[in-house]
Structure formats: C-alpha cells, structure tokens
RODO-2510 file (C-alpha; in nm, 4 decimals, decimal comma):
residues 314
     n   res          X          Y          Z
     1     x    -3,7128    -8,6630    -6,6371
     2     x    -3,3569    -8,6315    -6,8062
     3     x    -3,3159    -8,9886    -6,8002
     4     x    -3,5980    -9,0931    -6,9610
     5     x    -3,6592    -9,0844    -7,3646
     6     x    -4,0101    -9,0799    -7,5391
     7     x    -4,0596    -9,3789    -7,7278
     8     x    -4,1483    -9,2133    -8,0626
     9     x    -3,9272    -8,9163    -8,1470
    10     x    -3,6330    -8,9491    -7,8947
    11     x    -3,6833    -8,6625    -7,6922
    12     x    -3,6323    -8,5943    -7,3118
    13     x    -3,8623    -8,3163    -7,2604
    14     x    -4,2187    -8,3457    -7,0986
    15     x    -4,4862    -8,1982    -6,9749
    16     x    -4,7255    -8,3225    -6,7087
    17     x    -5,1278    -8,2575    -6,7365
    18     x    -5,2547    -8,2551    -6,3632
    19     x    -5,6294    -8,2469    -6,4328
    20     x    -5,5701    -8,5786    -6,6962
    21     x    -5,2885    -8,7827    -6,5139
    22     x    -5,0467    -8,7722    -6,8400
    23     x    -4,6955    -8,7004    -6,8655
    24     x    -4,6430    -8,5956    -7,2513
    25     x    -4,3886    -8,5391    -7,4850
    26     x    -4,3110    -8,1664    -7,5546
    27     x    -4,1724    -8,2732    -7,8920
    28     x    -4,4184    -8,5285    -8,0484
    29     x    -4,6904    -8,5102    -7,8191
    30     x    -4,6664    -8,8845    -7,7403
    31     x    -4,8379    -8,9957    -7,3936
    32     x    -4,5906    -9,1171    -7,1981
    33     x    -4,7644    -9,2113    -6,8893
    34     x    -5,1354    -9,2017    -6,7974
    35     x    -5,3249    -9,2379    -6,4471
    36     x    -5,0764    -9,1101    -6,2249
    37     x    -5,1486    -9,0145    -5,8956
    38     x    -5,1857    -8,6254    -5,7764
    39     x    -4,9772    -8,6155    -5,4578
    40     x    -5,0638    -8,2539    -5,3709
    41     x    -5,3215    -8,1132    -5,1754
    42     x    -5,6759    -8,1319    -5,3388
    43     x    -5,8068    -7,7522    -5,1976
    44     x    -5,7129    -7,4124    -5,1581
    45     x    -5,6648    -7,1751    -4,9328
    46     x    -5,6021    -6,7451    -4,9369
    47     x    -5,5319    -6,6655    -4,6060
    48     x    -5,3448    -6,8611    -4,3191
    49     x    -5,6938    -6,8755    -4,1201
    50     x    -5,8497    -7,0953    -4,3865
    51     x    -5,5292    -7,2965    -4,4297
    52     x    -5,4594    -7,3926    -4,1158
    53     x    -5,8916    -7,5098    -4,0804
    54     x    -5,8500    -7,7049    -4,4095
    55     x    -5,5095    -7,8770    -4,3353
    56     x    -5,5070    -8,2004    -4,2145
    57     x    -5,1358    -8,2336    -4,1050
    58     x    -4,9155    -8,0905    -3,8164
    59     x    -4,5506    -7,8620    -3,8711
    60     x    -4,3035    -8,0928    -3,9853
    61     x    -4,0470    -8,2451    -3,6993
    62     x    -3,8283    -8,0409    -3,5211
    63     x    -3,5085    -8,1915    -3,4296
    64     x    -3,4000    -7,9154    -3,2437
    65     x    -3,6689    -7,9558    -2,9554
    66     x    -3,6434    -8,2472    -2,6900
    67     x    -3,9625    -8,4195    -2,8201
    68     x    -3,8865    -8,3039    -3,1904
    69     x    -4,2007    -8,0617    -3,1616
    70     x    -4,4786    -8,3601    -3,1991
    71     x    -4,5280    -8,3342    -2,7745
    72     x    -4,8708    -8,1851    -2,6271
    73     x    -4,8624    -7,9765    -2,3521
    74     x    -5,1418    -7,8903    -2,0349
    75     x    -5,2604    -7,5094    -2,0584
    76     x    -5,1606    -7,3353    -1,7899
    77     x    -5,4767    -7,0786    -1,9124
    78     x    -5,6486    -7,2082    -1,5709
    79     x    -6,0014    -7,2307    -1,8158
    80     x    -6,1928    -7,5470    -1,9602
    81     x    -6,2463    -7,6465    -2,3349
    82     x    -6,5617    -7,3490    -2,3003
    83     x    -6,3607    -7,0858    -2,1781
    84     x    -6,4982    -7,1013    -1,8131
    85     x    -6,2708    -7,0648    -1,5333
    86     x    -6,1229    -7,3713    -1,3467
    87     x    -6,2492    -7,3988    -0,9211
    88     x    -5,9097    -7,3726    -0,7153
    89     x    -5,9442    -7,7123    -0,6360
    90     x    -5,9287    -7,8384    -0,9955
    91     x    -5,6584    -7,5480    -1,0633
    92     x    -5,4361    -7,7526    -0,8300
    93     x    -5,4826    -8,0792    -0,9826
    94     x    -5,3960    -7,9416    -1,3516
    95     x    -5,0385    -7,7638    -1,1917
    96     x    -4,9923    -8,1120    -1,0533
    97     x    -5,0614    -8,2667    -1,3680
    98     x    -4,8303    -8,0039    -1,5605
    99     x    -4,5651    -8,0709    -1,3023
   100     x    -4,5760    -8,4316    -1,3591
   101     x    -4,5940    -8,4212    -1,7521
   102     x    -4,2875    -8,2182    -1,7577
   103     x    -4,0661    -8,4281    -1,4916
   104     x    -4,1936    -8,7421    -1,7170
   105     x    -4,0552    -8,5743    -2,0338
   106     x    -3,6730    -8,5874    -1,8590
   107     x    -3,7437    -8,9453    -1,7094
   108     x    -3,3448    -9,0749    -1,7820
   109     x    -3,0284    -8,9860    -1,8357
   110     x    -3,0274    -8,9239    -2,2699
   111     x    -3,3571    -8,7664    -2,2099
   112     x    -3,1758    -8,4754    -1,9834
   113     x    -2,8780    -8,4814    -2,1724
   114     x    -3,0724    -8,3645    -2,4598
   115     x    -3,2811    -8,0864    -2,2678
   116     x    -2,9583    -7,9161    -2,1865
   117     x    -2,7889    -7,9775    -2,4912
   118     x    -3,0717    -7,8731    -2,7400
   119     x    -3,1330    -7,5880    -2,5402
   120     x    -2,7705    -7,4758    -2,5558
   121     x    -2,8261    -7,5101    -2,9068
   122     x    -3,0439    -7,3399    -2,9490
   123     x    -2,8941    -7,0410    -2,7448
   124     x    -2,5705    -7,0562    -2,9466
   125     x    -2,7560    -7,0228    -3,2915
   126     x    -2,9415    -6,7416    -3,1928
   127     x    -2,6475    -6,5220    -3,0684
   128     x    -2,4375    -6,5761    -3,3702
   129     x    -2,7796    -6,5877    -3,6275
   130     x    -2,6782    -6,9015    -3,7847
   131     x    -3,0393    -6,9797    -4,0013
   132     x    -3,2724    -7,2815    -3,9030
   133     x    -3,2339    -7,5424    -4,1320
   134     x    -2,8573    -7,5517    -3,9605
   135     x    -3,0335    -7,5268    -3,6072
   136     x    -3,1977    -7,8546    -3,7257
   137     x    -2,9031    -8,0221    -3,9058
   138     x    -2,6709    -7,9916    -3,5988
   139     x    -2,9666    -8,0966    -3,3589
   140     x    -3,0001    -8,3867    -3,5691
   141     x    -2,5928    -8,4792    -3,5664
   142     x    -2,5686    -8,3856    -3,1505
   143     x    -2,8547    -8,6914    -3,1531
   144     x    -2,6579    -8,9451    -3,3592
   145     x    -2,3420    -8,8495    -3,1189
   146     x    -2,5469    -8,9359    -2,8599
   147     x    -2,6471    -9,2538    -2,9851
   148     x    -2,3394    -9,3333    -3,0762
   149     x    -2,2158    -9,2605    -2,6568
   150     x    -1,9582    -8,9902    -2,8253
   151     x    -2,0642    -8,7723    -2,5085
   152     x    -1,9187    -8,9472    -2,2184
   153     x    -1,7039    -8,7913    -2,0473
   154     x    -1,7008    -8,4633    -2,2441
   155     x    -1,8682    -8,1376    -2,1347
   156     x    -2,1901    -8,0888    -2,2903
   157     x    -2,1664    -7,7145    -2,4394
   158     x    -1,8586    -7,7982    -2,6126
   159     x    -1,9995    -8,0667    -2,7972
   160     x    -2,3088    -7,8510    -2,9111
   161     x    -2,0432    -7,5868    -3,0081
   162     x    -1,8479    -7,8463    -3,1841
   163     x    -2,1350    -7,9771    -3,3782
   164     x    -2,2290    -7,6184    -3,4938
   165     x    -1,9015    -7,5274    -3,5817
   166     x    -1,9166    -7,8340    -3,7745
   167     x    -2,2615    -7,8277    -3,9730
   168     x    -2,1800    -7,4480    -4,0340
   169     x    -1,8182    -7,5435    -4,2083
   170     x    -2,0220    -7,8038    -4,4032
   171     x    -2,2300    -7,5728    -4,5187
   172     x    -1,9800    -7,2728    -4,6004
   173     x    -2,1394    -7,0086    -4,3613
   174     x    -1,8371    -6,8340    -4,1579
   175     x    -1,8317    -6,8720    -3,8087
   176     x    -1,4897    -6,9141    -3,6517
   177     x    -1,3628    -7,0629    -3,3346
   178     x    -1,3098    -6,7502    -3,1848
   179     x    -1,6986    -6,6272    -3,2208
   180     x    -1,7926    -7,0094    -3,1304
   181     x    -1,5781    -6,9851    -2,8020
   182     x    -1,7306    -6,6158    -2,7497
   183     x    -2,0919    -6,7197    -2,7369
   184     x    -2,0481    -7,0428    -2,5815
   185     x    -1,8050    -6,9295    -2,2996
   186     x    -1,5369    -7,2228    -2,3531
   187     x    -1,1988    -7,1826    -2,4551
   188     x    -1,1746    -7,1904    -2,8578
   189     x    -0,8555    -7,5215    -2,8020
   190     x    -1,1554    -7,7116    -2,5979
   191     x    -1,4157    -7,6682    -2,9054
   192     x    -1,1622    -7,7470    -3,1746
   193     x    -1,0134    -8,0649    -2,9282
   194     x    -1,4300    -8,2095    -2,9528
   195     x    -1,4753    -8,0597    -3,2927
   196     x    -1,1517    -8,3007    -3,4183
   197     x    -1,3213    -8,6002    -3,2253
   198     x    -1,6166    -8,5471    -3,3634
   199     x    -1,5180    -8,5533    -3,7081
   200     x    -1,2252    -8,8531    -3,6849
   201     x    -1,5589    -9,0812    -3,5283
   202     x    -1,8938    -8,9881    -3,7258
   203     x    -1,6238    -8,9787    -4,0355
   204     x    -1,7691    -8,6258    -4,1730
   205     x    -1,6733    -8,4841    -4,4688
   206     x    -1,5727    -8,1117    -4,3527
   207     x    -1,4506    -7,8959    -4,6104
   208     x    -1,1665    -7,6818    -4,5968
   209     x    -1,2073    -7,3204    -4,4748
   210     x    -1,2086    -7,1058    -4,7825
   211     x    -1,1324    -6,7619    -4,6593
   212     x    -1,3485    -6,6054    -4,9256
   213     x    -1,6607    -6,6953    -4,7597
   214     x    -1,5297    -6,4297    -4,4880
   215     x    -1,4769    -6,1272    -4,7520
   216     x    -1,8339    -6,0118    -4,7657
   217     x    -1,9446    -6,0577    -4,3751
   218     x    -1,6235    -5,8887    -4,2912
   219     x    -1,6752    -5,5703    -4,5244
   220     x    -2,0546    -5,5500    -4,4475
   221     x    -1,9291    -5,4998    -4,0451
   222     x    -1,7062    -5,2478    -4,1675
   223     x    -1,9371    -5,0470    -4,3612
   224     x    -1,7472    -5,0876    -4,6989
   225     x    -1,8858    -5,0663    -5,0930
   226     x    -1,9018    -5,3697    -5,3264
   227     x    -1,6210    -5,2810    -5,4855
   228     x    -1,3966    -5,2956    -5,2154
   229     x    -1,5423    -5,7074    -5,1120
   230     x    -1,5145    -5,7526    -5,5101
   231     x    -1,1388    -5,6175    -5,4946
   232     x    -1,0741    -5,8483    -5,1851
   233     x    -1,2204    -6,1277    -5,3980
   234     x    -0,9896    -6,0842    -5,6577
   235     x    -0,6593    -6,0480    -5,4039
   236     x    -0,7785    -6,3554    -5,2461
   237     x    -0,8872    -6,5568    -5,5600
   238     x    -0,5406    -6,4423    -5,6694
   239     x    -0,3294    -6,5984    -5,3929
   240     x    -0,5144    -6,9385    -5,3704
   241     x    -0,4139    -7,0024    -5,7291
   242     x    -0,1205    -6,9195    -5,6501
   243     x    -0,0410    -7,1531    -5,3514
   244     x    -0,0024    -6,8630    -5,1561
   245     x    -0,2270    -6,9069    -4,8216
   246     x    -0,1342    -7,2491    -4,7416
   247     x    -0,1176    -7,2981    -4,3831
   248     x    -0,2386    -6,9969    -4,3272
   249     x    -0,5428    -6,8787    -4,1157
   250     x    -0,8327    -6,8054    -4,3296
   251     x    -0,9663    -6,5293    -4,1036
   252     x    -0,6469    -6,3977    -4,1052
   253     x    -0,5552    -6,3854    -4,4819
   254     x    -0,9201    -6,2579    -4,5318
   255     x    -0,8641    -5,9849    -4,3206
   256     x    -0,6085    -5,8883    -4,4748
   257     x    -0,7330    -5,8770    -4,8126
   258     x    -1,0248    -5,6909    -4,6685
   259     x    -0,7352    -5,4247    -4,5413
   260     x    -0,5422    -5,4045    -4,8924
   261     x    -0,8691    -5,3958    -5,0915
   262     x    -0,9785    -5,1033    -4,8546
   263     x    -0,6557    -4,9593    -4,8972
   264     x    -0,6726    -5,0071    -5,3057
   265     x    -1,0010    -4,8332    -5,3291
   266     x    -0,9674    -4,5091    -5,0944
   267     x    -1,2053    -4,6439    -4,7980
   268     x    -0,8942    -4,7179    -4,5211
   269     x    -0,9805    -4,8987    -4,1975
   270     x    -0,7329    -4,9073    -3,9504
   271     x    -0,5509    -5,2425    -3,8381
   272     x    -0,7478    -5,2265    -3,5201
   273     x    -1,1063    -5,1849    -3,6662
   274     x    -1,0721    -5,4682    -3,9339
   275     x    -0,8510    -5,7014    -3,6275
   276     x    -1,1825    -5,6503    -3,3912
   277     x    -1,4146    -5,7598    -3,6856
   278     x    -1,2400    -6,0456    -3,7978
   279     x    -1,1319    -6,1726    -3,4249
   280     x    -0,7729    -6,1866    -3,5201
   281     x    -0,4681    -5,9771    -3,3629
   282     x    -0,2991    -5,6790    -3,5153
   283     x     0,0034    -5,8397    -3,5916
   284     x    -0,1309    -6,1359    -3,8042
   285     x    -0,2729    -5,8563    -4,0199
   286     x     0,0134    -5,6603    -4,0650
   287     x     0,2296    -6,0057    -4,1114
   288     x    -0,0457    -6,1421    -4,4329
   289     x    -0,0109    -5,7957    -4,5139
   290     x     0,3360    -5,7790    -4,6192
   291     x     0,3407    -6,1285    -4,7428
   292     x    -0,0057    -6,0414    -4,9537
   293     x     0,2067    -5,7449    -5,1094
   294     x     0,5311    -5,8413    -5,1287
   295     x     0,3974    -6,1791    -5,3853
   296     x     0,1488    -6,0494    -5,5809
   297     x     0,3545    -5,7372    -5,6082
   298     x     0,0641    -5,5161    -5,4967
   299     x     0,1553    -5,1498    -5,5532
   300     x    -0,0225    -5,0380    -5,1776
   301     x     0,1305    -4,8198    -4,9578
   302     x     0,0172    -4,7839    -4,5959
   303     x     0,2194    -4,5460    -4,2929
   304     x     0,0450    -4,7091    -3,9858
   305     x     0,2259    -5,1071    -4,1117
   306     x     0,5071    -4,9581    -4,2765
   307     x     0,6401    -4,8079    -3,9870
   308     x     0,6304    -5,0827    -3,7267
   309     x     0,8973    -5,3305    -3,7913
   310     x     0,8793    -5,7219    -3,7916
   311     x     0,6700    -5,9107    -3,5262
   312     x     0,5449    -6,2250    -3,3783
   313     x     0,2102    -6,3611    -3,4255
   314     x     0,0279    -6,4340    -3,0483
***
C-alpha cells in the first residue's frame, strides 16, 4: 500500500475493515476502496480434527515427490470402504491392481529418471538436515534440468548433489563440497564439474561463498560460547574489508578464525578437532593461521602451530 496516496490528505497509510469491504485512510479517514472481496477462509476451526473436516482443499504441491504429492494410492489395508475384510480372491485382484498402478506411475524414461533422482534427493537432504522449502526448490530446478535434457549423459546422483549444493549456496546455508561428496558417495571434483555446468546453462545467479555463514555451525560442533563465534565474526569481518581472503577457501579461512577466536577467548581447540569439523586439513589451518595473524597483527600465541615449520596445503 506504499505506493498508493489517499486522495484527500496525502497519506500512505491504511487500514482495511474485513466485515465492511473498505480500505481507509489512517490519517483522514477517507474510504479508499469499498466492496472488496474477502479471499480468506469464511470458518473456523480449534483443533486439527475440525480443520481438516471443514477444509475444502488438499496440501499444497510437492515438487519433491514423483507425482508432486497430488497421486492416489490403493490401500494395501486388505479391508473395504466399511472396514470388512477383503475374500482372498479379491485380495489378489487389489495387489494386482497396486502392482499395476505403481509400474504405470514409471511408464518412460523422464518418469524413472525422476523416481531415482527425487528419491536421492530426498536422501541427501535428510543426512545433511538441509530444511524443506530447499528440498522443494532443488526438486523443482533438477525438473527444469530435465526438461531442458541437461541430464544426458551425466550420472544421476551428481546432478541431485549439484543442484543442492546449488539452491543451498543461493540461499546462504553452509554445506560444502566435501559434506556434499560425503553423503552422496561421489568424489567432491565430479559434483563441482556438474555443479559448474549447471550454473554456465540454467544461467543462475550463485552467490559467492561468504565464509561467515560457516562461523556459527562450526563453533556450535565445537561446543564454543557466543563470544568466541562473535570474536570470529569480527576476525573475519575484519579481513574481507581488508581484501585479505581472496582466493582463499572459505571453509578454510573460517576455520581458522574459529581457531584464533578460540584461542583469543581461553576456550582452545586443537588443529585436529576444528580440521575434522570444518572438513579441511591441518595444514590449511595452520597456513590461514599465520597469514590471519601476521596481517591483522593479532597478538595470539599458540605452541602446537608455532612449532611446526612451513608446509604445503594437500
């Protein structure tokens, strides 16, 4: 309603009267519009038994199943409409009929395709807990590639683990290539080779990484206070204005600023502990480490990285 102006005074507040139809200005108390239509429901309900008798529409589409969750399905109950039991002989005939409705649901090629795929999807989401509305968003995106015939030729899984990766980048919820190779089972360079594909033909808008969206899952799996993920914050915060973490691995740089912040407020994790959370080696946290320090002139000293001389990242 920003965009609109009453009439009479100028003003761009209103309220709207449900029982009369009016939207009216707050200011004057000019009525702006009359006789609109109520689009909500026109009862009520206080428990979910009496809304589900007095609703008159089904759960919204579900992208993530084959027949987006609108499909009915034969009982396998073995009992009629009254609760009787079925005679063996018309038993049979339903199993055959369930058979039949299920092999008729996969009927073609894009039909099967999807039935792996989706349920591969769904499998992947729920071992690394990514929420719903993603589930849905990258079900949705593994149909246009379909459409599209992006999957020929390419290995199913790493698609759906490409498109996961992707919607969950889009949407700034951590998951690296490491964890997406982990629960999938494919190599993390086969993932990021469909992932780049992906992108370069559906022309998605993926943002960069920002390795602060890693500070507070990484502290939370180490079992550290608020100050220390408000202290990594900071470190981090500091170095991207300062150019500092260009081509540099996000999980990597937040790792380490998880390490130095731990270090900073008395609650020390060892190299290996915060390297196993954050799915990165030893050595890339001991390299950010000293680069961290060393710029931002960081007054942190630690024996276990001081003492091991220069090394080479894996």
């Amino acid at each position: 309603m920003a965009s609109k102006l009453c009439p009479e005074c100028g003003g761009s507040k209103f309220v709207k009267d449900r029982e009369k139809g009016e939207l009216v200005c707050k200011e004057c108390g000019h009525v702006f519009e009359d006789e609109q239509v109520d689009l909500s429901k026109e009862w009520r309900s206080f428990d979910g038994d009496e809304y589900s008798d007095k609703a008159r529409t089904g759960s919204p589409l579900q992208y993530s199943k084959l027949n987006q969750g609108v499909s009915t399905m034969i009982e396998r109950g073995g009992r009629d409409a009254r609760g009787n039991k079925l005679s063996s002989e018309t038993r049979e005939q339903m199993y055959r009929l369930i058979r039949w409705h299920k092999r008729a649901a996969v009927s073609n090629s894009v039909q099967r395709n999807l039935s792996i795929a989706l349920t591969e999807l769904r499998r992947i989401a729920s071992y690394l807990n990514i929420p719903n509305p993603l589930v849905e968003k990258a079900a949705v995106l593994y149909r246009k590639t379909v459409e599209k015939e992006l999957i020929r030729g390419r290995l199913i899984e790493a698609v759906v683990a490409a498109v996961l990766y992707a919607v969950c980048r889009e949407a700034n919820i951590p998951r690296t290539l490491n964890e997406m190779a982990e629960a999938s089972g494919l190599t993390k360079k086969e993932i990021g080779r469909n992932y780049r594909y992906l992108v370069r033909e559906l022309g998605l808008d993926v943002p960069l990484t920002n390795p602060i969206h890693y500070i507070a899952r990484f502290t939370s799996e180490l079992n550290l206070s608020g100050e220390v993920q408000e202290e990594a914050r900071n470190i981090l915060q500091t170095a991207i204005n300062n150019g500092l973490i260009s081509g540099r691995g996000p999980t990597g740089v937040a790792a380490a600023a998880v390490y130095i912040a731990a270090l900073l407020k008395g609650e020390k994790r060892t190299q290996k502990q915060v390297a196993n959370v954050a799915g990165v080696t030893e050595v890339t946290i001991r390299n950010r480490y000293r680069e961290l320090k060393e710029k931002l002139n960081l007054t942190v000293e630690d024996e276990e990285i001081e003492s091991v001389g220069p090394e080479k990242e894996d």
